[in-house]
C-alpha positions in Angstrom: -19.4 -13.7 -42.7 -18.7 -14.5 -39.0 -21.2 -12.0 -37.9 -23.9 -13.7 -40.1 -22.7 -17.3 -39.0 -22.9 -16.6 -35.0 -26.5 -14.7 -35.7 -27.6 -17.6 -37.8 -26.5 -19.9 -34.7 -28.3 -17.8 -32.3 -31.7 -18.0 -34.1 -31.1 -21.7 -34.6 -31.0 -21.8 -31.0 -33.8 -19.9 -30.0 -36.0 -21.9 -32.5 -35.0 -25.3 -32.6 -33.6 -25.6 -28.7 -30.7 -27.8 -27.0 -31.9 -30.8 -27.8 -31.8 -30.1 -31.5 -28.3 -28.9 -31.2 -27.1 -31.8 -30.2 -29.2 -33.8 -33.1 -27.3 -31.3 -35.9 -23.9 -32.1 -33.6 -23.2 -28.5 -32.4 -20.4 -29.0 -29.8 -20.4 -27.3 -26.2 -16.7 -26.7 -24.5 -16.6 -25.6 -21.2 -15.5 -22.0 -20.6 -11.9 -21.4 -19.1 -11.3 -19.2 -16.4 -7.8 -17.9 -15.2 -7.0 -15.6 -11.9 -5.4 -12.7 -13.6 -4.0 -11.0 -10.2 -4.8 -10.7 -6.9 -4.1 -7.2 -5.8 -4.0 -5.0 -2.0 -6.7 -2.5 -2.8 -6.5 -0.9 0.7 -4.4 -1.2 3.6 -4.4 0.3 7.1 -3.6 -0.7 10.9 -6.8 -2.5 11.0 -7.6 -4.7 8.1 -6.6 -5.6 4.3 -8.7 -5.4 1.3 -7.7 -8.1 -1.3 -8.9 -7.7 -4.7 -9.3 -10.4 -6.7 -9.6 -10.2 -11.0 -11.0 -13.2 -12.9 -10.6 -13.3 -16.6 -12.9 -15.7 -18.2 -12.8 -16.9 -22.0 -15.5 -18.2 -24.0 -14.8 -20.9 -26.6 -18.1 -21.5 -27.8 -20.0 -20.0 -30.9 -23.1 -18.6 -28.3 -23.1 -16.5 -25.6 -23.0 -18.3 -22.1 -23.7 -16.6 -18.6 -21.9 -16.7 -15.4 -24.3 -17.2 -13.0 -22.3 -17.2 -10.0 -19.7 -18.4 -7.7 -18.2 -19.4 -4.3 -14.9 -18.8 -2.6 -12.9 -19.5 -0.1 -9.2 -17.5 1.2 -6.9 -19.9 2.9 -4.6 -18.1 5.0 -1.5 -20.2 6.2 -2.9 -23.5 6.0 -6.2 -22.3 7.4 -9.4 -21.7 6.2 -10.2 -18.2 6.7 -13.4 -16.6 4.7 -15.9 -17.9 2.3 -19.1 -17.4 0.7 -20.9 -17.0 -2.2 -21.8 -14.2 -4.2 -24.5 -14.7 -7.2 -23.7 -12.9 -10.7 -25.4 -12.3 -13.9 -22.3 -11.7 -16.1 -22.6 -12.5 -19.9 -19.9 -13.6 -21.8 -20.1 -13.2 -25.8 -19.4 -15.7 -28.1 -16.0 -16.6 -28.6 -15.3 -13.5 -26.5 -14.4 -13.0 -23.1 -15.1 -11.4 -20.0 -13.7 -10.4 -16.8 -14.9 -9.0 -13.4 -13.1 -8.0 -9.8 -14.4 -9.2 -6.4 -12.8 -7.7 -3.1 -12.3 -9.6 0.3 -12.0 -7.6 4.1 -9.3 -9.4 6.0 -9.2 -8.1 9.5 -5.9 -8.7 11.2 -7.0 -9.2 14.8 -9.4 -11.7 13.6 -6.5 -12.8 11.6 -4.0 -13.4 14.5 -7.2 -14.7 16.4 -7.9 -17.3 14.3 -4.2 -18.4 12.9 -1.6 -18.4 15.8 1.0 -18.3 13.4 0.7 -15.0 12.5 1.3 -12.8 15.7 5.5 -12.5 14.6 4.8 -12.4 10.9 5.0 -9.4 8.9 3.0 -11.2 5.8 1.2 -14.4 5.0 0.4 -16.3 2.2 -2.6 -17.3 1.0 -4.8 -19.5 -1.7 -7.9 -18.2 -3.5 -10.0 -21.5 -4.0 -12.7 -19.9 -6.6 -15.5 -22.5 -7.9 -17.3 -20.4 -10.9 -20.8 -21.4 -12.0 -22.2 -21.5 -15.5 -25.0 -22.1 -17.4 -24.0 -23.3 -21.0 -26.6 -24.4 -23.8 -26.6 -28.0 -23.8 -24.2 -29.2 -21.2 -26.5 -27.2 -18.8 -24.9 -26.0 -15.3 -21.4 -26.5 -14.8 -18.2 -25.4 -12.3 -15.2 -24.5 -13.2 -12.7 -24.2 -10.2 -9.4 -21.4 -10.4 -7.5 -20.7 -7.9 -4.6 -18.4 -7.0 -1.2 -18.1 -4.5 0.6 -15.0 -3.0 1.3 -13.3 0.1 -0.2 -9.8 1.9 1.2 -7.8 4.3 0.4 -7.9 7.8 0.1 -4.8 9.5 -0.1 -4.4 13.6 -1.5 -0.8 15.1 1.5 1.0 17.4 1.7 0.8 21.3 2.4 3.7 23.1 3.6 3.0 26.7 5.6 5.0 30.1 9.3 3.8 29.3 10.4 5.7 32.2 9.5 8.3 35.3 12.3 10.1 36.9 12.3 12.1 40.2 14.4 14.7 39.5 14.6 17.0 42.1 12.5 17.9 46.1 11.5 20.4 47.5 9.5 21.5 50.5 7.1 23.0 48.1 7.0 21.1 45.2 8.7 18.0 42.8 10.7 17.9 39.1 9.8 14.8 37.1 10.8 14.1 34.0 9.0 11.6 31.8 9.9 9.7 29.1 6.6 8.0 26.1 7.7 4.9 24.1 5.8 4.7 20.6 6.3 1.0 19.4 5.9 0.1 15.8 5.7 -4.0 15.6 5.7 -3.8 11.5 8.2 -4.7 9.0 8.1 -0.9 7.8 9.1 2.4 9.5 6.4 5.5 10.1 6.7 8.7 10.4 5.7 10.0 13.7 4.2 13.7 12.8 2.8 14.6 16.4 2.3 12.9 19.5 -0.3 14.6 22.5 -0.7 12.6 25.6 -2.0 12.9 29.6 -0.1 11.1 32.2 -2.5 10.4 35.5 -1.4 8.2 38.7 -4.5 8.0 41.0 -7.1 9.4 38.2 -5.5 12.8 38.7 -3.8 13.9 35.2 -0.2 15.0 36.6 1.3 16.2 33.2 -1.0 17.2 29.8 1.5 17.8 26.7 2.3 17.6 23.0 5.0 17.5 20.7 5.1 18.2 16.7 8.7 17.4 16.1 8.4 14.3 13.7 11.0 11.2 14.1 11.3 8.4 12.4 10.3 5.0 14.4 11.9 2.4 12.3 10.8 -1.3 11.6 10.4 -3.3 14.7 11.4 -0.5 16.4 11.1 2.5 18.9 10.6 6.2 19.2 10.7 8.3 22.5 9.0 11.2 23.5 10.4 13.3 26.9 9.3 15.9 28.6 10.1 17.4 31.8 7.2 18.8 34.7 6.4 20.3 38.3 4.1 18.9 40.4 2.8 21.7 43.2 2.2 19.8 46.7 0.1 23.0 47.6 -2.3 21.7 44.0 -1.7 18.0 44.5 -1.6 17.5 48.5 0.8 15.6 50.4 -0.2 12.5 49.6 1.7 13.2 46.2 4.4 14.2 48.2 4.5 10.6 50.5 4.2 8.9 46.9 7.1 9.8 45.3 9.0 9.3 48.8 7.7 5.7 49.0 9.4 2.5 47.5 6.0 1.2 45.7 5.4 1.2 41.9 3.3 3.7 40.6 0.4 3.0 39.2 -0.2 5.3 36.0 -2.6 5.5 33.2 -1.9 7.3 29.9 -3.8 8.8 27.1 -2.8 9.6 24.1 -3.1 10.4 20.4 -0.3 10.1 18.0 -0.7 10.9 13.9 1.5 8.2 11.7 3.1 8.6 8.5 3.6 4.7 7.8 6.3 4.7 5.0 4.4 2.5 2.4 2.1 3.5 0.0 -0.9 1.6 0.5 -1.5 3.0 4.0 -2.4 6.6 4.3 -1.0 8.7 7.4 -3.8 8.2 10.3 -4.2 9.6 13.6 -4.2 6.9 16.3 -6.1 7.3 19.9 -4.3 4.8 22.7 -5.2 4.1 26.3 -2.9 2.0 28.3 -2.6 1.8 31.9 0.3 0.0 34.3 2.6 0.6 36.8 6.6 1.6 36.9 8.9 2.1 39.1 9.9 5.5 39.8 13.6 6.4 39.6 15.3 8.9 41.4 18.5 11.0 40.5 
């Protein structure tokens, strides 16, 4: 009986038009529209995927379409993103509907553009959504929904010289050892599985190694990496030699490559490249 009721509705429509729905009194109710979740589709050290689901109802004895709608993610008090994004979506009668759209939150552009975030390990947000539709009668109308929460905010590791150490001197040669700091700035610990690096002072690579042997760098934390090596005045020249013999800093450069294990989910173990240059004091024993 329903089925021969909405059909009978729709050819009444298509024959006799808007107008002569209002004449016979056919009412129109705007459609409702609710923010079922708002969920982290991907994560890594660079940027955030939010996902956004939009359930929308349909109260009305004919079929209405979604035309469309426009957005905007407030992050902390800030406008962040918008846009608009056109759909075609239709929603049966006294049925419903409902359709995902995702976001890219990059989180340099993040800390860029909102200051507060550079000691925060999340942030909240607001989804302001305006929906367009495009009902018989009424014609084209907006309904806004919107939605609160928080993300995580993620920050890639720093690797840094923590320390250089003149260990022993020789007519022929020096023992250094050296000491890699891996810094994770998150509210979660990783994993480090391996770790390769070159340490150069003056463009000239003085010590080239790895190490496999994981360790845990927890939250807000450290993790060191040592290694001990020989540096050949007869290879290097004396000029290494007067170097480590002399009260300045050193000026080093390091590269390296270190593969993370983060310990949540979302994120997926990654293999990080760093450059960092500087200069440190040497120490001697």
């Amino acid at each position: 009986m329903k089925r021969i009721m909405l059909a009978g509705i729709a050819v009444l429509l298509l024959l006799t038009g808007c107008e002569s729905l209002r004449r016979i009194g056919l009412s129109i109710e705007r459609p409702t529209a609710t923010v079922v979740g708002v969920s982290v589709s991907r994560l890594d050290f660079r940027e955030a995927e939010l996902t956004a689901e939009i359930l929308v109802e349909n109260p009305n004895a004919v079929g209405i379409t979604l035309t469309g709608f426009s957005y905007t993610l407030v992050v902390e008090g800030v406008e962040f993103l918008s846009g608009t994004q056109t759909r075609g979506v239709s929603i049966p009668a006294f049925g419903e509907r409902s359709f995902e759209f995702p976001v890219t939150v990059g989180f340099r552009n993040l800390v860029d553009t909102v200051g507060a975030m550079r000691d925060r390990d999340e942030a909240s947000y607001t989804f302001e959504i305006d929906l367009g539709f495009e009902l018989p009668i009424l014609g084209e109308v907006t309904v806004p929904v919107r939605r609160e929460g928080t993300f995580p905010i993620v920050r890639l590791p720093t690797v840094r010289v923590a320390d250089l150490v003149l260990d022993s001197l020789t007519i022929s040669g020096a023992r250094l050892s050296l000491s890699v700091e891996v810094e994770n700035p998150n509210g979660f610990a990783f994993t480090l599985d391996s770790l390769s690096y070159a340490f150069a002072v003056n463009e000239r690579i003085w010590f080239d190694g790895a190490t496999d042997r994981r360790r845990t760098v927890p939250a807000h934390g450290t993790g060191e990496v040592s290694a001990t090596f020989t540096l050949s005045f007869t290879e290097f020249g004396r000029t290494v030699r007067d170097l480590l013999l002399g009260d300045e800093a050193i000026d080093y450069s390091i590269a390296a490559e270190a593969t993370v294990d983060p310990e949540i989910d979302l994120i997926p173990t990654v293999t990080l490249p760093f450059n960092r240059s500087g200069r440190i004091d040497l120490r001697r024993r």
